[in-house]
C-alpha positions as CSV (number, residue, x, y, z in Angstrom):
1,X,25.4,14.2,-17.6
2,X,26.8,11.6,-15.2
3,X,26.7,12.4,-11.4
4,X,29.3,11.3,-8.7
5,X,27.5,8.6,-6.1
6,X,28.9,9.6,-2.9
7,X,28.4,6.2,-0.5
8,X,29.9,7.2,2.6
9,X,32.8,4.4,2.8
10,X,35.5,3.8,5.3
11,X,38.9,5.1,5.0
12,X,40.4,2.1,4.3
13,X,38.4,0.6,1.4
14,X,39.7,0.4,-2.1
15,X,40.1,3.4,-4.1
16,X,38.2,2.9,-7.3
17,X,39.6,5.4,-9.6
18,X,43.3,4.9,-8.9
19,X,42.9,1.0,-9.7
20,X,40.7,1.9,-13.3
21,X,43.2,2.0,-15.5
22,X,44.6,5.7,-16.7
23,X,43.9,4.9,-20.5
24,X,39.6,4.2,-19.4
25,X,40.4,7.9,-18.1
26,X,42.3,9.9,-20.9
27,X,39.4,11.3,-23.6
28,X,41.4,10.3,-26.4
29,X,41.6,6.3,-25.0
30,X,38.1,6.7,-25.0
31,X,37.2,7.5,-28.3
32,X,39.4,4.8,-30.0
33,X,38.0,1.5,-27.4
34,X,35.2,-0.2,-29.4
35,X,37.3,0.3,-32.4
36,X,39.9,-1.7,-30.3
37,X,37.8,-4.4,-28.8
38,X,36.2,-5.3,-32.4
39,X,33.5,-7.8,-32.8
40,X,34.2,-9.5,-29.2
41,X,32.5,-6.5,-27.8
42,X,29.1,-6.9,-29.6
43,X,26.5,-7.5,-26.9
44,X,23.9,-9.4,-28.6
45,X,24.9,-12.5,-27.4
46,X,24.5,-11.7,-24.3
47,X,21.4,-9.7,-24.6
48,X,19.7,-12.8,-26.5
49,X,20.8,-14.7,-23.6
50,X,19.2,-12.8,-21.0
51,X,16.2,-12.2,-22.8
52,X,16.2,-16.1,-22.8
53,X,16.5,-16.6,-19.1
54,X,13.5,-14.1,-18.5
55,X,14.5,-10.3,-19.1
56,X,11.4,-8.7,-20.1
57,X,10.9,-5.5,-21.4
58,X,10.2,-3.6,-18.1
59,X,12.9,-4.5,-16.9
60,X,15.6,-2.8,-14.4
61,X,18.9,-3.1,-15.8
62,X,22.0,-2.2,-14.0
63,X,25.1,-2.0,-15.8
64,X,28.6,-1.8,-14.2
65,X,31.6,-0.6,-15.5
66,X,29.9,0.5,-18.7
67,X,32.8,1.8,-20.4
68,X,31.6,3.2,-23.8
69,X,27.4,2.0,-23.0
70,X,27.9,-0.3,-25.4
71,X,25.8,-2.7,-23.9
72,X,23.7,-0.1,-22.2
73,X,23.1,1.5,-25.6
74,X,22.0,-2.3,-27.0
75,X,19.8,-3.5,-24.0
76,X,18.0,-0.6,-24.2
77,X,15.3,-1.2,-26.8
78,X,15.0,-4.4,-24.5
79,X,13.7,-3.2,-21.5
80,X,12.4,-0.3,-18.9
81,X,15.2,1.5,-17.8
82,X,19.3,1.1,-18.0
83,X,21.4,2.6,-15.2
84,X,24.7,3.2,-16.4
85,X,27.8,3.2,-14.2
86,X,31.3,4.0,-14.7
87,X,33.9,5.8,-12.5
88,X,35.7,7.1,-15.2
89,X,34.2,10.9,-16.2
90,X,35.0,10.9,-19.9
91,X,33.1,7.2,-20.3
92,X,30.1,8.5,-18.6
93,X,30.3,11.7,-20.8
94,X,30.2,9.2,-23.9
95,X,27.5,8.0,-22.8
96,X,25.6,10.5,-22.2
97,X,26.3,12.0,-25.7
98,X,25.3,9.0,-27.6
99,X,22.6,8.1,-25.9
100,X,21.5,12.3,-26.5
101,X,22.1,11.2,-30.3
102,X,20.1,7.8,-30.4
103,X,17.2,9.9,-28.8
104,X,17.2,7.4,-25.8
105,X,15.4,8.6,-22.7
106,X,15.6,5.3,-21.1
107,X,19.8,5.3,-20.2
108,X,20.8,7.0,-16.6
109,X,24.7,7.4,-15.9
110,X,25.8,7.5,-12.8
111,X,29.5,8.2,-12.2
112,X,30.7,5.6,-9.3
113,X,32.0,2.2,-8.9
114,X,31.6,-1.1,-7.9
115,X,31.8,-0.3,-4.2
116,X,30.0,3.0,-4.3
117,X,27.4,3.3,-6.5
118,X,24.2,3.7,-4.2
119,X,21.3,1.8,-4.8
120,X,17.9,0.7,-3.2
121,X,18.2,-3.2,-1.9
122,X,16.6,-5.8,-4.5
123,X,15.8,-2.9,-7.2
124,X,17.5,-4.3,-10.4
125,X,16.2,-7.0,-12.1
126,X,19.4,-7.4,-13.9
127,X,22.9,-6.4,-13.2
128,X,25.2,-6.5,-15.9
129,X,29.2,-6.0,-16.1
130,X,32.3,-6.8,-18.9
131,X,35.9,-6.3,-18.8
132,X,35.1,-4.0,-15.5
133,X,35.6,-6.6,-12.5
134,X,39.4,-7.6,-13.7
135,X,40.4,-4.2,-12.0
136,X,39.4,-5.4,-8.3
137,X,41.8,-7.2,-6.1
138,X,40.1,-10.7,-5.0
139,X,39.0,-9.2,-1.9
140,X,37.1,-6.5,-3.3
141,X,36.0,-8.7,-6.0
142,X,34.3,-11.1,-3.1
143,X,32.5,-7.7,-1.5
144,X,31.7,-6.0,-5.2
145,X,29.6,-9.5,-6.2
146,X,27.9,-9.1,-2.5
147,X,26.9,-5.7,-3.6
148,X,25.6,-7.2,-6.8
149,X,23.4,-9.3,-5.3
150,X,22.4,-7.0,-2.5
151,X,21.0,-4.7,-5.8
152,X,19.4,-7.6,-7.6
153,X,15.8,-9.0,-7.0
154,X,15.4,-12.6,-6.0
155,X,15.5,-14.1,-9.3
156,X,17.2,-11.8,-11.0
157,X,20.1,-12.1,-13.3
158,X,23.6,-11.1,-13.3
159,X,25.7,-11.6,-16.5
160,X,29.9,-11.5,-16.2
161,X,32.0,-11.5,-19.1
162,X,35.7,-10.5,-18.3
163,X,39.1,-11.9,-18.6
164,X,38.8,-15.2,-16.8
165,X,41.0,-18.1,-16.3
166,X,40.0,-21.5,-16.9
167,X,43.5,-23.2,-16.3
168,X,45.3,-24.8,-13.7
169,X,47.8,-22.4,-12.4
170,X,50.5,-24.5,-13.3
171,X,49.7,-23.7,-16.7
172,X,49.5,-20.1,-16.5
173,X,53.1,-19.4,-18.1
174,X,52.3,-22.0,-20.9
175,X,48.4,-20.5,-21.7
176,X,49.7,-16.9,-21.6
177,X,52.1,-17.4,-23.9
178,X,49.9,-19.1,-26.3
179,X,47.1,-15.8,-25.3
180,X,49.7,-13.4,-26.7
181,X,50.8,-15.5,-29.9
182,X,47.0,-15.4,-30.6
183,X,45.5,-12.6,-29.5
184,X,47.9,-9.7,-29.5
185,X,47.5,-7.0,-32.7
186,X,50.4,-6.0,-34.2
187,X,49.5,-1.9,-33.7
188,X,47.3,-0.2,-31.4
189,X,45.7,1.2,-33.8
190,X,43.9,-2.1,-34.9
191,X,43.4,-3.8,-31.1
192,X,45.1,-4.4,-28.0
193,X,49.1,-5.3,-28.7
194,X,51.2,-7.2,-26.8
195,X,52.4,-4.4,-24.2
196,X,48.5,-3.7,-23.9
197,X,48.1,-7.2,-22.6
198,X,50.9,-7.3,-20.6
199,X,50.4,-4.4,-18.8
200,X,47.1,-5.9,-17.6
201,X,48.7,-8.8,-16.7
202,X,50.9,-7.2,-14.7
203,X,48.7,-4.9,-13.3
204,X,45.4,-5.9,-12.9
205,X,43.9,-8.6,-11.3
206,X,42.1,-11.3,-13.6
207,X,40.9,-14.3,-11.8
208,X,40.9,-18.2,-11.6
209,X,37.3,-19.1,-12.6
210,X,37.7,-21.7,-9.6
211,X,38.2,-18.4,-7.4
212,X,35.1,-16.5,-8.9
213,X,33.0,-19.2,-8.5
214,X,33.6,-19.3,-5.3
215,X,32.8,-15.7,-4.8
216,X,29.5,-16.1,-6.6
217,X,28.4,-19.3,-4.2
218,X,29.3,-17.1,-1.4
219,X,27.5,-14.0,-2.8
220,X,24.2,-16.5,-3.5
221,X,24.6,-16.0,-7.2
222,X,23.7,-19.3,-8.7
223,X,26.0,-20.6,-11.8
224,X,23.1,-21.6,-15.0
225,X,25.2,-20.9,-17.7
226,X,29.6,-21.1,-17.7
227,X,31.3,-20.6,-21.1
228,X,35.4,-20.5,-20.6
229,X,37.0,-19.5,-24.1
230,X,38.4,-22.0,-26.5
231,X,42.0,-22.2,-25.4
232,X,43.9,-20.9,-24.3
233,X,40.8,-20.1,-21.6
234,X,41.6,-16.6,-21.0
235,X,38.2,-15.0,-21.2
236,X,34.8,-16.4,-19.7
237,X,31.0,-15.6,-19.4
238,X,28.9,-16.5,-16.1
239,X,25.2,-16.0,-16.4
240,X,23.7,-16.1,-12.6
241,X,20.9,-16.1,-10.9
242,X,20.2,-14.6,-7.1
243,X,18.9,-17.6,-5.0
């Protein structure tokens, strides 16, 4: 079973839970989300990746805003020992009950956030994170990539995928239309519809990749490999490396 990280923060920092979505915290949401995310979830591509760049199998892995453990579940055949975290209680319990299942003694949960999960300095050899960093105004997003760093060794990796985009804002109006012709399902039952998309639109805070770059230079997380979706751009992977 998860356990709530309690980092002592000031009064005035940003409030995790209330900015994770209410579906990522309602059981049945849960249960239906890799169904809805499809193939575009599968983490092999980005576990071949790192394994490319130099994860070994001893490895640390740190994995934020796990969701489901989809990835945790996946990298964990691939290396030591996969710390899980999520502040939503009914992700973390999924976790936990499918990593029981697989027989996997090698996944840890931990039920916290980008801002308060509690870790020793330079102690992960890679930190990981998808569709999780989207729900962080830019401010927070500058101080929750600090905090990646801060947990990584020198040389370690840290893999983004998340909803990224590769425009000019001038184009937003123009790409996002396109996004939802394109992307949107027709029912929720079969992926994320229109209103879905919308809502995270409105509500949640996707960057420019010219913005997150920034915030990685200033966090001291190189740039080795940049992919920005096929258009209309509205998705993107960063693979880093701590200088």
């Amino acid at each position: 079973m998860g356990t709530i990280c309690r980092m002592p923060l000031p009064t005035w920092y940003l409030d995790e839970l209330a900015h994770a979505g209410p579906e990522h915290l309602d059981v049945g949401y849960v249960e239906v989300y890799d169904m809805k995310a499809g193939p575009s979830a599968d983490p092999d591509r980005d576990i071949e990746a790192l394994v490319r760049h130099g994860m070994r199998l001893g490895a640390r892995v740190l994995d934020l805003g796990a969701g489901t453990g989809r990835f945790a579940l996946s990298v964990a055949p691939h290396c030591g020992q996969v710390t899980a975290v999520d502040v939503s209680e009914p992700m973390i319990d999924h976790i936990d009950r499918a990593a029981a299942r697989a027989g996997m003694s090698n996944i840890h949960t931990e039920r916290a956030g980008f801002l308060s999960f509690e870790f020793e300095p330079e102690s992960f050899d890679v930190v990981y994170s998808r569709h999780a960093l989207h729900q962080l105004p830019d401010t927070w997003k500058a101080v929750a990539l600090c905090r990646v760093a801060a947990a990584l060794k020198r040389g370690g990796l840290f893999l983004l995928r998340d909803l990224i985009f590769s425009f000019h804002p001038r184009e937003l109006t123009e790409r996002v239309a396109a996004w939802l012709a394109e992307s949107a399902a027709t029912s929720p039952d079969v992926g994320w519809t229109r209103e879905e998309f919308e809502t995270h639109l409105r509500d949640e805070y996707s960057p420019f990749s010219w913005l997150l770059e920034v915030m990685l230079e200033y966090a001291d997380l190189r740039i080795v490999l940049k992919e920005p979706g096929a258009y209309p751009s509205t998705y993107a992977r960063y693979l880093c490396v701590k200088a």
